[in-house]
C-alpha positions as CSV (number, residue, x, y, z in Angstrom):
1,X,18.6,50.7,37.8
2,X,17.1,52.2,34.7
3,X,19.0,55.4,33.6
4,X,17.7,58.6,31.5
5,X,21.0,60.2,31.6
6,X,21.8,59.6,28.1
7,X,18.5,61.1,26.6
8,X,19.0,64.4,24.3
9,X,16.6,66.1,26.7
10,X,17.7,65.0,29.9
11,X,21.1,66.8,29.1
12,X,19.6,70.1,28.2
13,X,21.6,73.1,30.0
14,X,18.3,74.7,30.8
15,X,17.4,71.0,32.9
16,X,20.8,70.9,34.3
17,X,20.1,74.5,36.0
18,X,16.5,73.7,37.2
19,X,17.9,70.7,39.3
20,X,20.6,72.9,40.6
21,X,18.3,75.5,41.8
22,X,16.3,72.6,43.3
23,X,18.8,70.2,44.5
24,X,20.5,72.5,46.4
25,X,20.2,73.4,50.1
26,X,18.4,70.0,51.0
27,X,15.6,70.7,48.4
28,X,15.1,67.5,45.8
29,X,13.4,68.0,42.5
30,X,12.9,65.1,40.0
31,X,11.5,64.9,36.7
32,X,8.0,63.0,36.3
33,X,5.5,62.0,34.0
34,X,5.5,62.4,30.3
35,X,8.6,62.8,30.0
36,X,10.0,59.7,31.9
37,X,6.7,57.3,30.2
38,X,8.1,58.8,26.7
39,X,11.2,58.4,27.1
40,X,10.5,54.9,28.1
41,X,8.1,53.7,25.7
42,X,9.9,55.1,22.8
43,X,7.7,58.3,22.3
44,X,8.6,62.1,21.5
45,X,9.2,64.6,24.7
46,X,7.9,67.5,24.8
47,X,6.9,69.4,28.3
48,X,9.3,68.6,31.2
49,X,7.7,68.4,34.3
50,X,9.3,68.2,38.0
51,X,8.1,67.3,41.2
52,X,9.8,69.4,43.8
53,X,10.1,69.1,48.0
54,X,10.6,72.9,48.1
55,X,7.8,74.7,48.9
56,X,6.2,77.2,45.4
57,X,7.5,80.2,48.0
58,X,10.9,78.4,48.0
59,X,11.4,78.2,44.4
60,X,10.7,81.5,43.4
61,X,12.9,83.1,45.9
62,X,15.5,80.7,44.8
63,X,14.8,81.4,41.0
64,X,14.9,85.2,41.7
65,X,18.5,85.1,43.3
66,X,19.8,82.6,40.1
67,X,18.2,85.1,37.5
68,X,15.4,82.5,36.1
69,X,11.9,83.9,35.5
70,X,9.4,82.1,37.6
71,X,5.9,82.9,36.8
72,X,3.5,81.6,39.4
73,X,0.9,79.7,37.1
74,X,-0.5,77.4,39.9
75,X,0.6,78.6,43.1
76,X,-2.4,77.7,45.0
77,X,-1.9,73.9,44.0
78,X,2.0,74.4,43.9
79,X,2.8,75.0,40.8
80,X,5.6,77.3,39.3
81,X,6.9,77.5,35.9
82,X,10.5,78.6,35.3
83,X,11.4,80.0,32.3
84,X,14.9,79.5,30.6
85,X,16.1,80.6,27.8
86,X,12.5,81.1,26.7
87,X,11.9,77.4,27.0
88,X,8.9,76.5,30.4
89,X,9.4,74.1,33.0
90,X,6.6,73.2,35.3
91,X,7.6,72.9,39.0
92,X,5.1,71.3,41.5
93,X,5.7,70.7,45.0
94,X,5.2,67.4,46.2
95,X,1.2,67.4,47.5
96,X,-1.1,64.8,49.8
97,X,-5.0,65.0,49.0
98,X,-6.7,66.3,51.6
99,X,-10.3,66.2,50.3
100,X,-11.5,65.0,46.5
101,X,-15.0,65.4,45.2
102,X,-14.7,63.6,42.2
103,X,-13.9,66.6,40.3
104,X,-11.3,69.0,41.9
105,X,-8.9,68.3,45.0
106,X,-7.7,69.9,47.6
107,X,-4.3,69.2,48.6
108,X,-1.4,69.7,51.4
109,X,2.2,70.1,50.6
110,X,4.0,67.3,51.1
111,X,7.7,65.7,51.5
112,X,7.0,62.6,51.0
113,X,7.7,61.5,47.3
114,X,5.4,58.4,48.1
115,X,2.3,59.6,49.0
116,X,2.8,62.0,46.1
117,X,3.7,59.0,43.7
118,X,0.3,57.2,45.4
119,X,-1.7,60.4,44.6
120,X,-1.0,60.4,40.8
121,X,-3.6,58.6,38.9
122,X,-1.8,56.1,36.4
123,X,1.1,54.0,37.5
124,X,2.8,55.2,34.1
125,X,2.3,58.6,34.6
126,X,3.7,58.4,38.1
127,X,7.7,57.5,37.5
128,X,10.6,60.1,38.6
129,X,14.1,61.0,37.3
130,X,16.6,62.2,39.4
131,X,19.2,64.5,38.7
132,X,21.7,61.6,38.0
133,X,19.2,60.1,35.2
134,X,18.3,57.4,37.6
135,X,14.0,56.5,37.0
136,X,12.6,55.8,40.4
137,X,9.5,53.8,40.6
138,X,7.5,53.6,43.3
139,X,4.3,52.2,42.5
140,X,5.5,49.6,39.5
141,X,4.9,51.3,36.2
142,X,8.2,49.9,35.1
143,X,6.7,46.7,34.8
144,X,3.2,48.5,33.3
145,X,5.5,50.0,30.7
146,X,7.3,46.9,30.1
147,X,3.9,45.4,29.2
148,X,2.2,48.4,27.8
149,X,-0.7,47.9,30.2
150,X,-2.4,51.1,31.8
151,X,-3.2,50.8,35.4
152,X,-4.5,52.8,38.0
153,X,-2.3,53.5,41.0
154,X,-3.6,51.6,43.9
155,X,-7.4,50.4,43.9
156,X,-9.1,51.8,41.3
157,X,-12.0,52.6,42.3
158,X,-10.7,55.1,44.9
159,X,-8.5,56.5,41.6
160,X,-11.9,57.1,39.8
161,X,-13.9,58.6,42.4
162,X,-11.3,61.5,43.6
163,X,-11.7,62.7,39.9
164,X,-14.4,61.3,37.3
165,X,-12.2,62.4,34.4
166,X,-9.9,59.5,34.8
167,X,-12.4,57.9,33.2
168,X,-11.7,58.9,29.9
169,X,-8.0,59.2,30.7
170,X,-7.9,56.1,31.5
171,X,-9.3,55.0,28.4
172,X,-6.9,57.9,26.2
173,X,-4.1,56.7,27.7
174,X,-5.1,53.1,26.4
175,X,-5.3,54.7,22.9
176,X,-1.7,56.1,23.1
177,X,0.0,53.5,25.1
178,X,-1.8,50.4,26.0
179,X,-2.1,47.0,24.3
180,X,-4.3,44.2,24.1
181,X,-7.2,44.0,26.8
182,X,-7.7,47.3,29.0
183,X,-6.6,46.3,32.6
184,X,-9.8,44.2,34.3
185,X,-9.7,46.6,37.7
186,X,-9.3,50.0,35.2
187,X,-12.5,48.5,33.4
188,X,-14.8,47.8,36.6
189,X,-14.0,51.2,38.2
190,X,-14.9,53.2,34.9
191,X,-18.3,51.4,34.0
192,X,-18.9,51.2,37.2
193,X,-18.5,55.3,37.5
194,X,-19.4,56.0,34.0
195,X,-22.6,58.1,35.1
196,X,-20.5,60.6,37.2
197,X,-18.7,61.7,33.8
198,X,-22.6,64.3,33.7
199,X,-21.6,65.9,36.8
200,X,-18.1,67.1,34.8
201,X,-17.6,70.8,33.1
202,X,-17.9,70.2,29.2
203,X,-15.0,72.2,28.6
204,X,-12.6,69.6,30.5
205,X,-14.5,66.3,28.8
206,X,-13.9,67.6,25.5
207,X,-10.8,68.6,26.2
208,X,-10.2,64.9,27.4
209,X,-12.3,63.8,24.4
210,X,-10.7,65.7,21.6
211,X,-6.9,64.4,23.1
212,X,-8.4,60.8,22.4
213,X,-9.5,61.2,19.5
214,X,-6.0,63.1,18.2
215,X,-4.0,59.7,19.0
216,X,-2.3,57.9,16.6
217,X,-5.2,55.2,16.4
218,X,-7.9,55.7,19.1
219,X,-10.0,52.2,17.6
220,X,-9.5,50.4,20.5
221,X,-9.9,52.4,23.0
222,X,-13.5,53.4,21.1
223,X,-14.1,50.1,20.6
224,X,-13.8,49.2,24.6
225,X,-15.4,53.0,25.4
226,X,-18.5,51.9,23.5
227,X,-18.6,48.2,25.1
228,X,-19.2,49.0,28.4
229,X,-21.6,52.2,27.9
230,X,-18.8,54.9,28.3
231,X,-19.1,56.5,25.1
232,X,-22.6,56.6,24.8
233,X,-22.3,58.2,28.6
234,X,-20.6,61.2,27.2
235,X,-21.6,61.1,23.0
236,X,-25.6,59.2,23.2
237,X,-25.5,61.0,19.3
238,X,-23.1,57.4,18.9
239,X,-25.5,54.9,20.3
240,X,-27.5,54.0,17.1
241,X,-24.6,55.2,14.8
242,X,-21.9,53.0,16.3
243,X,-18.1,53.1,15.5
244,X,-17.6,50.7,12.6
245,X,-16.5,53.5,10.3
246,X,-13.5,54.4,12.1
247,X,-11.1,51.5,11.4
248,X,-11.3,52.2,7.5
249,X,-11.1,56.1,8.8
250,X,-7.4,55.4,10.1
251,X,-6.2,53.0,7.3
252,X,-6.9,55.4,4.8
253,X,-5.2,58.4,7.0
254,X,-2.2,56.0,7.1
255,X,-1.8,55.6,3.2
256,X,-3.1,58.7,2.2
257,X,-0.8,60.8,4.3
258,X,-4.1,62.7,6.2
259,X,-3.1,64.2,9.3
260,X,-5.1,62.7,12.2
261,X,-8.0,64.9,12.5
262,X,-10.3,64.9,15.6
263,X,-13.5,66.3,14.3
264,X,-13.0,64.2,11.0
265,X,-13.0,61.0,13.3
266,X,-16.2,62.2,15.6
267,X,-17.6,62.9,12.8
268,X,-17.1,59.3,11.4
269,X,-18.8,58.0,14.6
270,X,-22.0,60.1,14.4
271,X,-24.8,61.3,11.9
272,X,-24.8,64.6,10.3
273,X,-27.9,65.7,11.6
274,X,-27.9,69.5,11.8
275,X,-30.3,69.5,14.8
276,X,-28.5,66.5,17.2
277,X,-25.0,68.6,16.2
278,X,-26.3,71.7,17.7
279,X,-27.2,69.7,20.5
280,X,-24.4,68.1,21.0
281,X,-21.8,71.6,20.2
282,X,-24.0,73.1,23.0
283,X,-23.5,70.5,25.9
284,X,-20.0,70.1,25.2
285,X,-19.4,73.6,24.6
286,X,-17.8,73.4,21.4
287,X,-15.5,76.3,20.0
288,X,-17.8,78.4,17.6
289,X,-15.0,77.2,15.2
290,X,-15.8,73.7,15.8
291,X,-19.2,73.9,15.7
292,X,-19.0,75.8,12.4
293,X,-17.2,72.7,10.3
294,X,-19.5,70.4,11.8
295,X,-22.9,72.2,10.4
296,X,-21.0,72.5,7.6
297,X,-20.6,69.2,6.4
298,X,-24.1,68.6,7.7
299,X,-25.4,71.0,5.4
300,X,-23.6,69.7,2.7
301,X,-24.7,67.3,0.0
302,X,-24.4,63.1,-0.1
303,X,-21.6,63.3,-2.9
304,X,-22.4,61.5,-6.3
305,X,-19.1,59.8,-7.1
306,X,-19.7,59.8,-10.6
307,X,-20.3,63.5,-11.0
308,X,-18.2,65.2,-13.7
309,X,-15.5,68.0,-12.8
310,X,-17.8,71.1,-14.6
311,X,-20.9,69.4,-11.9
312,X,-19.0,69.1,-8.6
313,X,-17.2,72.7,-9.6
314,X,-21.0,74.1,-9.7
315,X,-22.1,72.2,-6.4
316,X,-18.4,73.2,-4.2
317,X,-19.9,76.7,-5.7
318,X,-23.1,76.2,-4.2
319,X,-22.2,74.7,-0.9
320,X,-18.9,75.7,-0.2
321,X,-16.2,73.3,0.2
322,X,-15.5,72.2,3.6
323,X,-18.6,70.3,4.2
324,X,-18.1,68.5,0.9
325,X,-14.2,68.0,1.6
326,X,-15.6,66.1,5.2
327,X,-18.0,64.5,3.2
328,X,-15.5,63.0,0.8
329,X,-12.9,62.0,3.1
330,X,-15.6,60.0,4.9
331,X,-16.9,58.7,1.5
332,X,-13.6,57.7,0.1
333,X,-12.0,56.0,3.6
334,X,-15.6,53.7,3.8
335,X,-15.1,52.8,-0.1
336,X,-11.3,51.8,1.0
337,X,-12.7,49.7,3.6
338,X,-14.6,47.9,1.2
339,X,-12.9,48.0,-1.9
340,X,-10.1,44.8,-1.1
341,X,-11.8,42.4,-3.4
342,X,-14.5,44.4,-4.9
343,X,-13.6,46.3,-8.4
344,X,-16.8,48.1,-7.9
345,X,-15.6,50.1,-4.7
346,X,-12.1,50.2,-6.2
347,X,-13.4,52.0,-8.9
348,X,-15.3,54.3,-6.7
349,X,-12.5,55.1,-4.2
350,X,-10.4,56.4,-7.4
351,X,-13.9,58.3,-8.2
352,X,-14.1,59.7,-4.9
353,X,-10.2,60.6,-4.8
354,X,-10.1,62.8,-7.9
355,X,-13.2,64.9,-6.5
356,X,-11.7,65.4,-3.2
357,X,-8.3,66.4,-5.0
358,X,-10.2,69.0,-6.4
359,X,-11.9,70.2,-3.7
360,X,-8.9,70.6,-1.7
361,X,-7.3,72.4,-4.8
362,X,-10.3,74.6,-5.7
363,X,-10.9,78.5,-5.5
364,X,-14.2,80.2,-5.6
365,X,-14.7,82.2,-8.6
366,X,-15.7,85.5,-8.1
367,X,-19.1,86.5,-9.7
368,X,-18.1,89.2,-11.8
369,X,-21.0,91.8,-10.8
370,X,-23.1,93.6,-8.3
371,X,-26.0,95.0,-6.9
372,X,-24.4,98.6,-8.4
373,X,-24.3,96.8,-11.8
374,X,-28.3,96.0,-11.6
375,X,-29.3,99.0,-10.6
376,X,-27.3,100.9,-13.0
377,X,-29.3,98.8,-15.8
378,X,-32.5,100.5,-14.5
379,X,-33.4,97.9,-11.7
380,X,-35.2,99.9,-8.9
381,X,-33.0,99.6,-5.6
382,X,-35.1,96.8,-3.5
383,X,-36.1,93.1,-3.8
384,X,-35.9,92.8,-7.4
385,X,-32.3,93.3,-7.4
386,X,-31.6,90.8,-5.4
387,X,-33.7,88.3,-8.0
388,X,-32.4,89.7,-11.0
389,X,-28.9,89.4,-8.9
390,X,-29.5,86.3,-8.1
391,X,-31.2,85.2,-11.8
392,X,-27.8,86.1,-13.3
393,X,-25.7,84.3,-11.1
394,X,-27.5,80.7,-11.7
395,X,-27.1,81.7,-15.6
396,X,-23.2,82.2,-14.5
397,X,-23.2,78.9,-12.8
398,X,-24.5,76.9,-15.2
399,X,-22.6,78.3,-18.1
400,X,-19.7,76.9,-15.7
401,X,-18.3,80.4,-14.7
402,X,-17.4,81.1,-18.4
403,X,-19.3,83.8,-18.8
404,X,-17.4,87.2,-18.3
405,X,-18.4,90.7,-17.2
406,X,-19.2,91.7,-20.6
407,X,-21.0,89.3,-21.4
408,X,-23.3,89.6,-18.1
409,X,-24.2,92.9,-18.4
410,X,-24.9,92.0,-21.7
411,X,-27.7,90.0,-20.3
412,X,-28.4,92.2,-17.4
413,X,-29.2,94.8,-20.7
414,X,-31.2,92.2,-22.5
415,X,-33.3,91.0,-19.0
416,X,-33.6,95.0,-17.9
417,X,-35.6,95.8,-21.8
């Protein structure tokens, strides 16, 4: 028998009080899912998670008379989250599905920590501790585990069509946990679904789609996604782009210390094209955040590696540096890519890595006058402050910022005669 007991979470006082609220008085609670797989394959735990045969009603009068704040954060589907010592635990009661539509469920309570195991959609996500440490498996993700291999529970198919989203969990979980080929069952049931993943809310793809892209190396999984039409399905901005730029993308993270970056790695996989971004920020209803970095680096200039420091001070000026700093990390991890071998791309990775030092390290000047300033010189209030404005601050730029305020209004004196 496989035991968690000896696991630094697993002996938390806050744990140790959730199963004895639970565990006593015939109930059963177990922890399950992320937890149990991380533990097991070696990976950080954060959020514990237990499965429960009290009823959400049960566990809050039972929390109440122990003096732990339960905050009913799913009730409706059976969830309760206790709260000790400022530190959450979810609490679910065990549930059957009664009806699925592809996209939501409706479910019964249950007893019966089978059909609740069976209901789960990966056989990794699906494991239980009890309160003795012991993992109880009942649909063989021990063995999945064993082998890294991410399977659905049961026939795939039927996994898929209760919710189309498993679709791309399916394929984030291979990106975080699998290895070598993507189960053969997994596969069939996601190609052959991969059109239902349109009749989903954007908000919950991207949600899926940003976790993917946040894992340590999502290649693979992109790789396969793009195989067997699933990307394309939910990103058609990466059918004529393709995914070739990502590899380099993730080496270069790796040495260069970047932390992985989700819109830095979409953005590797499709074009900066101001008008197909829009497009895209709108159907998956992109934060207004999110959409703002990538029309950034859309808008912003093809970087000459060769440019001098005074030049790419006066273009981060001009454009602003976050477009330029996407542009350059892009740049410098393609030139990586290439450069084993080839002096040429050696040479311009270096290039490429000073400018993007100093974009990441530089300030905007500020321009040392106004609109108040032009008008004081005799400049009637309208458009031809703005030119004049405007006239002055190339003359600032080009002189490399140097100029002071002096010496502006100076000029402002000498252009106003």
């Amino acid at each position: 028998m496989t035991n968690l007991g000896h696991e630094t979470w697993f002996k938390d006082p806050a744990l140790t009080r959730v199963f004895t609220l639970l565990n006593a008085d015939g109930g059963e609670g177990r922890v399950v899912g992320g937890a149990v797989r991380n533990s097991l394959m070696g990976h950080p735990v954060s959020d514990i998670d237990l499965a429960t045969t009290l009823t959400p009603e049960q566990v809050i009068e039972r929390a109440a008379a122990s003096g732990i704040k339960a905050v009913p954060t799913g009730v409706a589907h059976g969830t309760v989250t206790l709260v000790i010592d400022g530190k959450p635990f979810e609490v679910t009661t065990l549930r059957a599905d009664v009806e699925t539509d592809g996209r939501r469920a409706k479910v019964a309570f249950s007893s019966d920590w089978q059909t609740d195991a069976e209901r789960r959609d990966l056989t990794i996500n699906a494991l239980y501790v009890d309160s003795k440490g012991d993992v109880i498996d009942l649909v063989g993700g021990l063995a999945d585990i064993e082998k890294r291999n991410i399977r659905f529970i049961g026939d795939a198919a039927t996994r898929v069509a209760e919710d189309y989203l498993r679709i791309l969990r399916f394929f984030r979980f291979f990106a975080y946990y699998g290895s070598g080929r993507p189960d053969a069952d997994g596969l069939r049931a996601c190609v052959s679904a991969r059109a239902k993943l349109k009749t989903l809310s954007a908000e919950r793809l991207w949600s899926e789609l940003r976790k993917l892209l946040s894992a340590e190396d999502p290649g693979r999984a992109l790789l396969w996604m793009r195989q067997v039409g699933v990307l394309s399905e939910i990103l058609p901005e990466t059918e004529k782009w393709g995914i070739d730029a990502v590899p380099a993308l993730i080496s270069t993270e790796k040495a260069l210390g970047w932390k992985p970056d989700p819109l830095l790695r979409l953005a590797a996989i499709i074009p900066p094209d101001a008008d197909r971004l829009e497009k895209m920020a709108a159907r998956l209803k992109l934060a207004n955040a999110e959409f703002a970095w990538f029309k950034a680096w859309a808008k912003a200039p093809v970087i000459n590696d060769e440019l001098s420091s005074a030049a790419f001070a006066r273009l981060l000026y001009r454009h602003g540096g976050d477009g330029i700093q996407t542009r350059l990390k892009l740049a410098l991890a393609t030139a990586r890519g290439k450069a084993e071998g080839d002096m040429q791309e050696m040479a311009r990775s270096a290039r490429l890595g000073k400018l993007l030092e100093l974009a990441e390290n530089w300030k905007k000047p500020q321009f040392p006058i106004n609109g108040t300033d032009v008008m004081g010189a005799g400049v009637s209030a309208g458009k031809q402050v703005g030119e004049t404005l405007s006239a002055l601050e190339n003359f600032w730029i080009e002189e490399n910022f140097s100029p002071d305020r002096a010496a502006l209004l100076a000029r402002l004196n000498d252009l106003t005669k």
